[in-house]
N, C-alpha and C positions, 0 to 999 in steps of 0.2 A: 640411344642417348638423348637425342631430340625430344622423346615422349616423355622421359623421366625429367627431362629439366620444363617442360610443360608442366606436367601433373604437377611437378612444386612450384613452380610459379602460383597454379591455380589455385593449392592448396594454400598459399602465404596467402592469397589476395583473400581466400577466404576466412581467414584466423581473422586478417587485417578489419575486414567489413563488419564481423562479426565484434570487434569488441566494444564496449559502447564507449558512446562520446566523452562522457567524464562519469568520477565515478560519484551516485547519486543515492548513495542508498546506505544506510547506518552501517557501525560506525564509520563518519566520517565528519572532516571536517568539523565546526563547532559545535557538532553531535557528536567528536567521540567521547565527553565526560562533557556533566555527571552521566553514567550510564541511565537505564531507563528507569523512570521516576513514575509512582501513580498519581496519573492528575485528578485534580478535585474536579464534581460534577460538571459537564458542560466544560471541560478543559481551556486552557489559550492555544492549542496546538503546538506549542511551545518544544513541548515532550514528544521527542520521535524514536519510535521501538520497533522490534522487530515482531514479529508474531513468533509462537513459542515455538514453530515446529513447520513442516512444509506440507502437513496437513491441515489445510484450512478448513475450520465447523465456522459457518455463518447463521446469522439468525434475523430475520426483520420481525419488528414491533406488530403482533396481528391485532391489537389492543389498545385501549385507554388513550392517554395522551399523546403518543409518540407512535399511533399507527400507522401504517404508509398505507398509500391509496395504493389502489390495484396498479395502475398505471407507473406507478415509482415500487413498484415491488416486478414490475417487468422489468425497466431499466437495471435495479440492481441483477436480478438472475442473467438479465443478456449482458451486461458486463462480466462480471465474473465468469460467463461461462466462453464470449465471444475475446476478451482481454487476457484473464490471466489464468485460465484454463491454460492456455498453448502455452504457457511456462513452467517451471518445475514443483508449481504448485500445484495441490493436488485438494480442490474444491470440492464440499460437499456441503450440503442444507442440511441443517439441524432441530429434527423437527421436533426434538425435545431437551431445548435449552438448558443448560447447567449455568447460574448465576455468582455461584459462591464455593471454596472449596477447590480440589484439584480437579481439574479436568475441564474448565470452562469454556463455555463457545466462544470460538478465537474473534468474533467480530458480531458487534450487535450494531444494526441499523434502527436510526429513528429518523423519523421525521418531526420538526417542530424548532422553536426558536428559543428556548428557554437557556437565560446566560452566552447566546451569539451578541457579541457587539453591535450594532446597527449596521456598518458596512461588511458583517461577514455573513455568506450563506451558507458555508458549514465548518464544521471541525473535528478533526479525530482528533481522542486520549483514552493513555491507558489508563484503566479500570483498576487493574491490577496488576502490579508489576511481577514477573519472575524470577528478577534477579535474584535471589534468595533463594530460588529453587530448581534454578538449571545448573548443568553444567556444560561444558562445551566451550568452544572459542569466540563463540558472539552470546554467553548465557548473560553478561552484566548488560545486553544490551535487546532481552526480550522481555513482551509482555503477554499475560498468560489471556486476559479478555481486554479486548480496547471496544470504543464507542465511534461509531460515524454521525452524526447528527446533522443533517442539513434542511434548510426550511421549507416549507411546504409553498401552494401557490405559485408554483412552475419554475419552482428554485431547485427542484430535485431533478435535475439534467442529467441527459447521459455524462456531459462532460465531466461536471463536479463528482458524479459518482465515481467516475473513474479516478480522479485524481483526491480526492479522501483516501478511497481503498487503496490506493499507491503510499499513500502513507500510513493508512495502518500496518502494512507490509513494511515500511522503512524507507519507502520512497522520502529526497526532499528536495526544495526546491533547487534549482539552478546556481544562485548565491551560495548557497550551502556548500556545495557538492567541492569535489576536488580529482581535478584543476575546478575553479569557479567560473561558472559560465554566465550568461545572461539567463533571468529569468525566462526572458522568452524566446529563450533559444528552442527552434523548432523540432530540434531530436529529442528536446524532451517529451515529445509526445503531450499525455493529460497532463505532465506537472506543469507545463507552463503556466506563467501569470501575466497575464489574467488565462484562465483557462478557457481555449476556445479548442480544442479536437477532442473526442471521444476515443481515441485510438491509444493505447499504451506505446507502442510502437519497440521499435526493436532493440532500442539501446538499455530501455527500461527494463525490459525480457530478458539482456544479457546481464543489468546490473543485479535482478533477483536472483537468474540460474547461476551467477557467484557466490550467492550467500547459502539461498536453500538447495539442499542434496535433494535430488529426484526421489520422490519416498518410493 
């Protein structure tokens, strides 16, 4: 009798540990409407969507204006693969980008400043919205290609990388979230503001593994 009311103790403590601190990820809070909207170029970040699906195709800029240097094409790969790999998304590089049309790469990186405010060093938006073309129970709240865009000249940080790509996933800030936390409340890992860790951390991992089904 002793072992079984152990094992569920240990079992409660670990539901308990496990669920995250609030919840921070669309819809929610003054994200649940309008659903997701496509922003004009260089978006306000404004607009927070979910990616279409729990297979994520990413793509970095190898080109023209919005190329990432080697060095910022590391950081994004070892984010995505050291961050949100270990969640129920299911990461892949897409080495032949689809722009327009169904099937879009779920997430384009750029590097470059064009339409950031002066105090901003980056922004996701979606491109194109999917509301119109999903279905499901979070379909008015995805989009089918979004943009990461943050500045070049040692702006392109592990930390900011991490915390863009939490919102092109549907990550949002602390304010947002519900219950509403402080921005810089420390469980939120990269979403805090100002953003100072590189770590998604585990509340963030649980609030995705709620939305996206393990493909």
């Amino acid at each position: 009798m002793l072992a079984l009311v152990t094992a569920w103790l240990l079992a409660t403590v670990s539901v308990a540990w496990a669920a995250p601190v609030t919840d921070n990820i669309v819809p929610v809070g003054g994200f649940g409407a309008p659903p997701c909207e496509t922003d004009p170029d260089g978006g306000d970040g404004i607009v927070n969507c979910l990616t279409d699906n729990s297979d994520v195709y990413f793509y970095m800029d190898s080109s023209g204006e919005y190329e990432l240097e080697p060095e910022d094409r590391f950081r994004v790969e070892s984010t995505l693969s050291d961050e949100f790999s270990p969640t129920d998304l299911a990461i892949h590089y897409d080495s032949s980008p689809v722009f327009s049309g169904s099937g879009e790469t779920d997430i384009v990186y750029q590097e470059g400043s064009t339409n950031l405010d002066a105090d901003v060093d980056g922004v996701t938006w979606c491109n194109d919205s999917a509301a119109n073309e999903s279905s499901g129970q979070y379909a008015l709240w995805e989009c089918d290609q979004q943009y990461i865009r943050i500045r070049g000249n040692g702006h392109y940080t592990w930390e900011l990388t991490c915390h863009e790509t939490g919102h092109a996933v549907g990550l949002v800030h602390g304010n947002d979230a519900s219950p509403s936390v402080s921005n810089g409340n420390n469980a939120l890992g990269c979403m805090t503001l100002p953003v100072e860790t590189l770590d998604l951390g585990a509340s963030n991992t649980e609030s995705i593994n709620n939305v996206y089904p393990a493909p």
